[in-house]
N, CA and C of each residue as an Amber inpcrd file, in Angstrom:
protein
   300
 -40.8650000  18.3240000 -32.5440000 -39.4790000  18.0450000 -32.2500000
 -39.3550000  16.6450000 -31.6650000 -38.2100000  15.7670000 -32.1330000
 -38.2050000  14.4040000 -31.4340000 -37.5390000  15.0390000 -29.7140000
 -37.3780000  13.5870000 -29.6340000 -37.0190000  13.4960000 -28.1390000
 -35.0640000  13.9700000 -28.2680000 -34.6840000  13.6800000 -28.7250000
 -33.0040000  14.0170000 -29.3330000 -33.2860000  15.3610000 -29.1840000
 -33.9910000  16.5580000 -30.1070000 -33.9920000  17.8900000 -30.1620000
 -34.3130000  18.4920000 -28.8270000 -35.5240000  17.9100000 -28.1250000
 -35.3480000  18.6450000 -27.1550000 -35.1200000  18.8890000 -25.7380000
 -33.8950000  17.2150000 -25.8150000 -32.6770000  17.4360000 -24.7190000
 -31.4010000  18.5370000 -25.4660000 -31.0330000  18.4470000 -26.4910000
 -30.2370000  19.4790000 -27.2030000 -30.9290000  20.8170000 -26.7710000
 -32.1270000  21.5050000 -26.9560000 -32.9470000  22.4750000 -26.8290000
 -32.6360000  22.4170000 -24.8350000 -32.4620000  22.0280000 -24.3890000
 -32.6760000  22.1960000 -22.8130000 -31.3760000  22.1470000 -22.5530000
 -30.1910000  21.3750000 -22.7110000 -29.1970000  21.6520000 -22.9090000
 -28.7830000  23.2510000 -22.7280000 -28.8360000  23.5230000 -24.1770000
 -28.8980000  24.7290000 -24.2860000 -28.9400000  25.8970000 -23.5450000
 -30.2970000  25.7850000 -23.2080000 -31.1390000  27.1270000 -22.2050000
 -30.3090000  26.6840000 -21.2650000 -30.1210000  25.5330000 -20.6780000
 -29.3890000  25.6900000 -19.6840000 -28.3440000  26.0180000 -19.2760000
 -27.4020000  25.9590000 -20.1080000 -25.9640000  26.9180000 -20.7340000
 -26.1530000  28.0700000 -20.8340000 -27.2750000  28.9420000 -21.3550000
 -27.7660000  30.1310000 -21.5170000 -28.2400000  30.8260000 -20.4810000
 -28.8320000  29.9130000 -19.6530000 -29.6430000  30.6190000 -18.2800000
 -28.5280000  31.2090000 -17.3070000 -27.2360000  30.8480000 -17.2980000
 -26.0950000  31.4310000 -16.5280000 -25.4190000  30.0020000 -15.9090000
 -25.8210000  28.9340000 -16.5590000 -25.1500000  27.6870000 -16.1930000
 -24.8610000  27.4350000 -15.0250000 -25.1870000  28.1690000 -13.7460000
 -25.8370000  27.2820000 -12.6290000 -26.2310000  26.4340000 -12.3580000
 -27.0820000  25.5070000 -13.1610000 -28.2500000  24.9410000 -13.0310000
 -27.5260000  23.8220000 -13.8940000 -26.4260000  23.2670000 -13.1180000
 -26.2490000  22.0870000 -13.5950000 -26.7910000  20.7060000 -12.6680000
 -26.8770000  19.6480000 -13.5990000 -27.5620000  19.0300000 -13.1270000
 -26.8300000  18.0190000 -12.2650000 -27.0330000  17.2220000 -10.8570000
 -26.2850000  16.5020000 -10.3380000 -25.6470000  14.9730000 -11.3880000
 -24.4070000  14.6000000 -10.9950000 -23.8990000  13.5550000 -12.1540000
 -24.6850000  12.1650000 -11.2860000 -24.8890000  11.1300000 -12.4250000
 -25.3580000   9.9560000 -11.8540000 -23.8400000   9.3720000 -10.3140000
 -24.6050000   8.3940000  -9.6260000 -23.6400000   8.5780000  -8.1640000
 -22.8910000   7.3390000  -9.0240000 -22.8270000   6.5780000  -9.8790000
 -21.9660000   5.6070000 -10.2710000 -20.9610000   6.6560000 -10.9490000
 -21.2400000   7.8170000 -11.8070000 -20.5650000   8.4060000 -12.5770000
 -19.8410000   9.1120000 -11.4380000 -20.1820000   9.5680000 -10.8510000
 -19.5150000  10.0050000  -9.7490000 -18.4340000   9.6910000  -8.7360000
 -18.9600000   8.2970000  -9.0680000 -18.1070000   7.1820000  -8.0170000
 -16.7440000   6.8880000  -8.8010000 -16.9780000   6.8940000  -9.9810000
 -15.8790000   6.5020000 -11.2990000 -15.1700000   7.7960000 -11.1890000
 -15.5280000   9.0700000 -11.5180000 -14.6370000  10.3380000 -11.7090000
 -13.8080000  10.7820000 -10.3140000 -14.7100000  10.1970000  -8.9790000
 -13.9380000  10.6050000  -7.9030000 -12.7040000   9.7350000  -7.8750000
 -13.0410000   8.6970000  -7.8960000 -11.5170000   7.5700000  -7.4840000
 -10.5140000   8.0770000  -8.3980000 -10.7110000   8.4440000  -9.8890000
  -9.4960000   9.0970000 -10.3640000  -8.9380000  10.2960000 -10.0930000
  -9.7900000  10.6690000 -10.0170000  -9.1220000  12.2440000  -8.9490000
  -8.7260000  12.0820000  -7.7380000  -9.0220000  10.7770000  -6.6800000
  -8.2820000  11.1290000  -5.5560000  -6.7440000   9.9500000  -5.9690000
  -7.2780000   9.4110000  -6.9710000  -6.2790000   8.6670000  -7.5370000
  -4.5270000   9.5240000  -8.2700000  -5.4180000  10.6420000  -9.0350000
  -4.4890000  11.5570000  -9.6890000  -3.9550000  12.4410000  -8.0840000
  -4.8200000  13.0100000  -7.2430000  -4.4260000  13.6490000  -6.1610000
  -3.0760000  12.8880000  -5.5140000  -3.2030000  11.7130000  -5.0220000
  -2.5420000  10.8570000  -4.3210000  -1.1230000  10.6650000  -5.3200000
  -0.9960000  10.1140000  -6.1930000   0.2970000  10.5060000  -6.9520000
   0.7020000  11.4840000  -7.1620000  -0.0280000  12.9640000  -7.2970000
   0.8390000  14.3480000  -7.1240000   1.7930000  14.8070000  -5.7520000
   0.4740000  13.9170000  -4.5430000   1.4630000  13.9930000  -3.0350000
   2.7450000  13.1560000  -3.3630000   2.1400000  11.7440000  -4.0040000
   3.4720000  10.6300000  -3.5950000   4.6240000  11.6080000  -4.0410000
   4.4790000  12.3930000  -5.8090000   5.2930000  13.1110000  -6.0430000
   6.5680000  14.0720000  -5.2460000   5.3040000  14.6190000  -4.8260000
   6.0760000  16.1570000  -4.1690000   6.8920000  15.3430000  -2.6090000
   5.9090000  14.0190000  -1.6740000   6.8360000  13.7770000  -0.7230000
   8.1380000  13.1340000  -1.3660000   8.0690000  12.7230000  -2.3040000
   9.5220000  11.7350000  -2.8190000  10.5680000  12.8410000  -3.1140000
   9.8080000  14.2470000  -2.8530000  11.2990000  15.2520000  -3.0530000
  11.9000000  15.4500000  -1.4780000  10.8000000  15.1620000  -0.7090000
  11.8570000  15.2170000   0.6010000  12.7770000  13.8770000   1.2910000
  12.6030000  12.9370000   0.2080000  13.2670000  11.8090000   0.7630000
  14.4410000  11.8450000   1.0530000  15.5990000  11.6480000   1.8370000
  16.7410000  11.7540000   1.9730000  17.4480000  10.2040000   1.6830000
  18.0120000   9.7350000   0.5290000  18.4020000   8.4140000  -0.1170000
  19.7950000   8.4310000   1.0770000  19.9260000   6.9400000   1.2040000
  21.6980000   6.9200000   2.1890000  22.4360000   6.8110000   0.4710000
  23.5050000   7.1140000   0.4870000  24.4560000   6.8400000  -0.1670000
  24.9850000   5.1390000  -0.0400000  25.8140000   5.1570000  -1.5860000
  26.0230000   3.4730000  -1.8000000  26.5840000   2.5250000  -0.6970000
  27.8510000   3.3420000  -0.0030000  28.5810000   2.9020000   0.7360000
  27.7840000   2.2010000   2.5240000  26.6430000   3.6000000   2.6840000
  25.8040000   3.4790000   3.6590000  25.1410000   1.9430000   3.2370000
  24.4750000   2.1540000   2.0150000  23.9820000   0.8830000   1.7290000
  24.3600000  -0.3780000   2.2660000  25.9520000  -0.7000000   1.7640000
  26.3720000  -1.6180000   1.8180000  26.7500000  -2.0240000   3.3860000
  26.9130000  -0.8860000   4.6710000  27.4260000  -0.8470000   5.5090000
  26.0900000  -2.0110000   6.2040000  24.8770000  -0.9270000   5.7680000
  23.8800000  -1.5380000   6.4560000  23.6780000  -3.0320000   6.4500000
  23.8850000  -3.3700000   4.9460000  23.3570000  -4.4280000   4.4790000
  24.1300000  -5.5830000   5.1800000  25.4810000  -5.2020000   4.5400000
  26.6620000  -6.2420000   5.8540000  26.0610000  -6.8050000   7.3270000
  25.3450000  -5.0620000   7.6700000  24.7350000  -5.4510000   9.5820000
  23.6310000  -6.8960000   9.4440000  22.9540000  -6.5180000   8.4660000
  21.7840000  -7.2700000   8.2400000  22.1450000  -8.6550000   8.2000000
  23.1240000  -9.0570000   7.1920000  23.2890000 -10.4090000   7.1180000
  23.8850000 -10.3970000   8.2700000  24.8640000 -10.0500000   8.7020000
  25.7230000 -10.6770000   9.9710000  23.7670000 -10.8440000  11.2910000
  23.0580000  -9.8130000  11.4390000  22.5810000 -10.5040000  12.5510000
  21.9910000 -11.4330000  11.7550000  21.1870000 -11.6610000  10.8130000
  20.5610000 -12.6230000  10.6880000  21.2880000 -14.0450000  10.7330000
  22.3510000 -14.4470000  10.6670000  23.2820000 -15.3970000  11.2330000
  23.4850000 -15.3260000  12.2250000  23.7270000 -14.0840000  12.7770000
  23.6800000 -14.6210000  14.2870000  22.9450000 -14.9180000  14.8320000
  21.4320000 -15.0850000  14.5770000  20.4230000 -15.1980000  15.2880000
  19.6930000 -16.5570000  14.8200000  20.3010000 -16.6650000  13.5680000
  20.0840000 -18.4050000  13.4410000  20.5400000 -19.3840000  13.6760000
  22.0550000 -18.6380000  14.1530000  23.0460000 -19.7800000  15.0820000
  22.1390000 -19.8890000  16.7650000  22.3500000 -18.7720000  16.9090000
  21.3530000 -18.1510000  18.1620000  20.7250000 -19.4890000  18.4640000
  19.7380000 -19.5490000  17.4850000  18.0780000 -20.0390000  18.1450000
  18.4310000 -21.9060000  17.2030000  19.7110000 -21.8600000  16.4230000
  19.5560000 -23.2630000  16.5170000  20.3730000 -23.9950000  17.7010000
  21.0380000 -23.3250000  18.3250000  21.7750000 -23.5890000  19.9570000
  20.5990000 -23.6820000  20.9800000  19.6430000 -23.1760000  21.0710000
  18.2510000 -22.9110000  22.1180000  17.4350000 -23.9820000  21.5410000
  17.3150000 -24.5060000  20.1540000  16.4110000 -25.1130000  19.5570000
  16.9240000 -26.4150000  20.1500000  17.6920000 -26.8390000  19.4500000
  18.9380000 -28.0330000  19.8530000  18.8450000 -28.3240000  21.4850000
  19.2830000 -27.4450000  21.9680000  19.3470000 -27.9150000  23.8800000
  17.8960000 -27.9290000  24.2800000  16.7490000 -27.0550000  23.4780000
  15.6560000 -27.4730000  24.5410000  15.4110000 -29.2250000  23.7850000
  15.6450000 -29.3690000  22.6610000  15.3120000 -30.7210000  21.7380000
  15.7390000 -32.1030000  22.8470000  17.0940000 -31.5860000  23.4930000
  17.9700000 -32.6460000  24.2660000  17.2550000 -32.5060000  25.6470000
  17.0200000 -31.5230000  25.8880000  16.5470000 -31.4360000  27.4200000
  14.9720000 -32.6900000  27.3590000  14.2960000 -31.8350000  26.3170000
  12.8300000 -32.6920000  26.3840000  13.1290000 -34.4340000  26.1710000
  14.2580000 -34.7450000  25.1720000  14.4160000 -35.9550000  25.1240000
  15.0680000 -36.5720000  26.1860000  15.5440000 -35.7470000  26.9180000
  16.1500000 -36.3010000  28.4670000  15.0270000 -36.8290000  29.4320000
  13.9480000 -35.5890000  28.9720000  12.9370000 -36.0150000  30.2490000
  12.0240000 -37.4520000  29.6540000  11.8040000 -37.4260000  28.5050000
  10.5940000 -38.1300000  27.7270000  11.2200000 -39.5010000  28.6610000
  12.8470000 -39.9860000  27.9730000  13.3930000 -40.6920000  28.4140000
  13.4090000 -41.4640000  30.0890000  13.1430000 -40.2630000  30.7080000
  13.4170000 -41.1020000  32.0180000  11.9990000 -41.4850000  32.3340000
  10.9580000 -41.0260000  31.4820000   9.4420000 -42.1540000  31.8290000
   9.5530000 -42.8550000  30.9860000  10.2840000 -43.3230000  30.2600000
  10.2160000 -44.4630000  29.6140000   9.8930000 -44.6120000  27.9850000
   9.6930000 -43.4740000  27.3670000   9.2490000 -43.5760000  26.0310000
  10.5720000 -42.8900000  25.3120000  10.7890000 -43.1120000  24.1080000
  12.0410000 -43.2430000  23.1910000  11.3080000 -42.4350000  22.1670000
């Protein structure tokens, strides 16, 4: 028998013997089949949590969004008023030792 027949032949018996006796998978093959399974796992969760999401409605949307821009203007008026006066303060002081 070549070498082909009697991995087929062991194969076999080993299917026959009550298939227990399987053999461990190489750890690269292993390494490859796990990541897709915790890969496939992990999108069945993302699944099932995206049914408890509670979405705001359009109007909420827009309410929020309004908040958003308004602070973010206010807070760039904010800090260019703080930016500006500390700018004048430091050039006040530079000034009175003598450098421009």
């Amino acid at each position: 028998m070549s070498g082909q027949e009697l991995k087929v032949v062991d194969a076999a018996k080993a299917v026959t013997a009550g298939g227990d006796e399987r053999r461990e998978r190489p750890a690269w093959l292993e390494r490859i089949t796990g990541s897709w399974e915790d890969l496939r796992k992990f999108l069945h969760d993302v699944r099932g949590e995206m049914g408890h999401v509670t979405w705001p409605s359009m109007p909420e949307v827009r309410s929020q969004t309004l908040i958003v821009i308004v602070t973010i203007f206010f807070f760039g008026a904010f800090f260019y008023v703080v930016d500006s006066g500390f700018g004048k303060l430091i050039q006040m002081i530079l000034s009175q030792f003598g450098h421009s």
